[in-house]
C-alpha positions in Angstrom: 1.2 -11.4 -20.3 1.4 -10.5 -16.6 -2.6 -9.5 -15.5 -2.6 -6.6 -13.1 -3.6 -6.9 -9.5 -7.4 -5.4 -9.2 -7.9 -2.9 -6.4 -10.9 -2.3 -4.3 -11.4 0.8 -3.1 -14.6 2.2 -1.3 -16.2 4.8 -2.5 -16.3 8.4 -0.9 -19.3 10.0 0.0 -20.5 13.6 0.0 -21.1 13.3 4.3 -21.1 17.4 4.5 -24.7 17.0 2.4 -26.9 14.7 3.8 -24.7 11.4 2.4 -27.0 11.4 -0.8 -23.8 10.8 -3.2 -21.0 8.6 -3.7 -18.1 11.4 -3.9 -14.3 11.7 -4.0 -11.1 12.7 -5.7 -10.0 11.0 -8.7 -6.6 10.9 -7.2 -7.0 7.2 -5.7 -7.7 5.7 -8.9 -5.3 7.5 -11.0 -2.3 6.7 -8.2 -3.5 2.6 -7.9 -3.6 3.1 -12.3 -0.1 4.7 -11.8 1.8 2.0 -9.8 0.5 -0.6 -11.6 -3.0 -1.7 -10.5 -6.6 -1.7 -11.6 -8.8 0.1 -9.7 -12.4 -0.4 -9.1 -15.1 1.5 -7.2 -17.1 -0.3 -4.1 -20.4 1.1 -3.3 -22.3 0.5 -0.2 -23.7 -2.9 -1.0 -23.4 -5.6 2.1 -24.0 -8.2 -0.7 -20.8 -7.3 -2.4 -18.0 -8.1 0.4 -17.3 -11.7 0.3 -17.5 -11.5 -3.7 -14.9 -8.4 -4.0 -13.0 -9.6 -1.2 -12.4 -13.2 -2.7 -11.8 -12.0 -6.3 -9.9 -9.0 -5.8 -6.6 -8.3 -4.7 -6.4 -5.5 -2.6 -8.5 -2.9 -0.9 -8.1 0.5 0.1 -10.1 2.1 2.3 -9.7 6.1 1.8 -10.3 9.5 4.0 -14.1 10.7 4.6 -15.7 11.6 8.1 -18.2 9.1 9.4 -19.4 7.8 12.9 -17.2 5.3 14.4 -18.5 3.0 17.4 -18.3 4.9 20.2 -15.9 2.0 21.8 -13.2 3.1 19.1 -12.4 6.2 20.8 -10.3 6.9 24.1 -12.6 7.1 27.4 -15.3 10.0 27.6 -14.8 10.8 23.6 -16.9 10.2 20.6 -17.1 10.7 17.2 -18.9 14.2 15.5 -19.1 13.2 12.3 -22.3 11.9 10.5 -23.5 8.8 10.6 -22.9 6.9 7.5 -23.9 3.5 6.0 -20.3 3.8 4.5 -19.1 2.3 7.9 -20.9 -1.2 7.8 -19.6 -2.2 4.4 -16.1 -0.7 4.5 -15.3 -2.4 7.9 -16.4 -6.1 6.7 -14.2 -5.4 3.5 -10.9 -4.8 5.4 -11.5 -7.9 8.0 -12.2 -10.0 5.0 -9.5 -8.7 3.2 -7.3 -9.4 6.4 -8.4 -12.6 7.2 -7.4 -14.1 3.9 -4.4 -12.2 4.6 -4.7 -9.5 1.1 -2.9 -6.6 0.8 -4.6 -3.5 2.7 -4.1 0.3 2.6 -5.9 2.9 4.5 -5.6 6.7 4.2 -6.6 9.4 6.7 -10.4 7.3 7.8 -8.7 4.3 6.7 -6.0 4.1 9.3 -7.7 4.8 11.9 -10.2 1.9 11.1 -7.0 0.0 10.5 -6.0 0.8 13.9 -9.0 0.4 16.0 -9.4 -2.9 14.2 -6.4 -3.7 16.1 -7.1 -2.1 19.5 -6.0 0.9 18.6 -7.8 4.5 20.2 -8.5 7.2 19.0 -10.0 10.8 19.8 -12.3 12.6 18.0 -10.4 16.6 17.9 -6.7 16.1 18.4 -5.9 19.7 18.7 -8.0 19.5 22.0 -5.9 17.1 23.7 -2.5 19.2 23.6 -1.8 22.8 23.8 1.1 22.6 21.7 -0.7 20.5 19.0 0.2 22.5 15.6 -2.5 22.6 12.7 -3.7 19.5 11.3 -7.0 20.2 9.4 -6.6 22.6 6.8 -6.0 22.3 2.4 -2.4 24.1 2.4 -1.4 22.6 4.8 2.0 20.7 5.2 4.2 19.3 7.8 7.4 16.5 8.1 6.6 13.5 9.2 9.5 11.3 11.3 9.3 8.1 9.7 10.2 5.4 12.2 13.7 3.1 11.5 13.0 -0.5 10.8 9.8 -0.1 10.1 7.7 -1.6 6.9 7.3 2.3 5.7 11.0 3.1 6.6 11.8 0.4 3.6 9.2 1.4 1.7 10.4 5.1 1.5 13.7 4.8 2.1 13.6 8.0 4.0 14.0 9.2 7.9 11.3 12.2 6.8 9.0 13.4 4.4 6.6 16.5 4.1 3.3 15.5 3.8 0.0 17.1 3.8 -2.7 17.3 6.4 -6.4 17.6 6.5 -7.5 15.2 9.4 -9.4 16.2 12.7 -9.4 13.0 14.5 -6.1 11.0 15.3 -5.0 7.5 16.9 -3.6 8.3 20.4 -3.3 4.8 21.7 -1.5 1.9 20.1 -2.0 -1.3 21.0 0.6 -4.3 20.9 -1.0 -5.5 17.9 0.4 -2.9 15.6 3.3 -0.5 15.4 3.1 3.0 14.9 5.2 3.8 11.7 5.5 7.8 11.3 4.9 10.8 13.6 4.4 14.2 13.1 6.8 17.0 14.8 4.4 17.2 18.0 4.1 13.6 18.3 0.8 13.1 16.3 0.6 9.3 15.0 0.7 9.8 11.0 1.1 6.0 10.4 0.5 2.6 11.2 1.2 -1.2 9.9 0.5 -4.3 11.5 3.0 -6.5 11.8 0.7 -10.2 11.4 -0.3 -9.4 7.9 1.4 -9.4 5.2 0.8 -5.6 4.2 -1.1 -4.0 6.5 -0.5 -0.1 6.0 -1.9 3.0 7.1 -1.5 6.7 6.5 -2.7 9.5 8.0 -1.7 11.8 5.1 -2.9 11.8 1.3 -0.5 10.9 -1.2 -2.8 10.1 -3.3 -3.1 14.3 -3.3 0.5 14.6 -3.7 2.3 15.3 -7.1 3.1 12.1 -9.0 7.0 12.5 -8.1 6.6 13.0 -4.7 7.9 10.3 -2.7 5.0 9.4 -0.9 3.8 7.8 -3.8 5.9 5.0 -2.9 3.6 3.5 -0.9 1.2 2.8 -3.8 3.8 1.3 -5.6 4.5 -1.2 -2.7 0.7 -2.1 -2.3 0.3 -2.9 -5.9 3.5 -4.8 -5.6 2.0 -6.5 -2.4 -1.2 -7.4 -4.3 0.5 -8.8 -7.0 2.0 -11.7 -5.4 
């Protein structure tokens, strides 16, 4: 009998009301369940890390709105989220995930801290930067997103462009030469990144997780799971 990869993935948090509950969509569990994977909730515990990061087999980090270090962000910018003890225990998961080289996968929050990780920057209200910025924060919201050829997600997908959604204020504006940026949205907004030194080191600025269970973006789920098999 083939035992399926277990998946970490940091809980949510209800950041909008004083942080006083772990709190997020079902749809990260029920997409890692989906492409093969078992899927386990991390809470906040410091104590945890080393154990969850030697005896499990992947890790996702998903979207939410905390404080990042100030030095994340691109000169003169700073986070306006919350504060959030989220941010202590979800960054030493995905370096110990990455340094015993584990599959990771971050969403929205997840790839930017995948990023600045990295060297990466970021700023903290994208639509600020750009007049010609188009929409990015909002629940019915949509947009393509170019996929970059010969990248990790280019095989993964198998496509030049998908429609994804969007609900991010933030974005990655600088990339360093430790990873690649993988996907961009129609005004030149980052909407992926992988790192190229680790064996799956993906991140999405979109939610497929939110996305119908045919859509394509699903793929990636179905890679990771793949990833942490092996």
């Amino acid at each position: 009998m083939t035992t399926k990869p277990r998946i970490a993935i940091i809980l949510g948090e209800n950041t909008s009301a004083g942080g006083t509950r772990y709190d997020m969509t079902k749809g990260y569990f029920n997409a890692v369940a989906r492409a093969g994977g078992l899927p386990f909730g991390i809470p906040y515990v410091a104590d945890l890390v080393a154990t969850v990061a030697d005896e499990f087999d992947g890790f996702v980090s998903v979207g939410g709105r905390i404080n990042f270090p100030q030095s994340w962000y691109v000169d003169g910018d700073a986070s306006q989220f919350p504060v959030s003890d989220r941010l202590a225990v979800d960054q030493a998961l995905m370096e110990a995930f990455l340094e015993r080289d584990k599959p990771v996968l971050g969403i929205c929050n997840g790839m930017q801290m995948l990023a600045c990780l990295h060297g990466c920057r970021m700023v903290s209200d994208i639509r600020a930067t750009r007049p010609d910025i188009i929409p990015h924060d909002g629940d019915d919201l949509q947009h393509e997103a170019r996929i970059v050829s010969g990248t990790a997600l280019a095989a993964i997908l198998g496509t030049g462009r998908i429609d994804v959604n969007t609900f991010h204020r933030e974005a990655v504006v600088d990339i360093s030469d430790r990873a690649v940026a993988s996907a961009h949205a129609p005004d030149g907004v980052i909407e992926a990144i992988e790192i190229p030194s680790r064996r799956f080191a993906v991140g999405l600025q979109w939610h497929p997780e939110a996305m119908s269970a045919d859509h394509r973006g699903h793929r990636v789920f179905d890679a990771f799971v793949e990833a942490a098999r092996s």
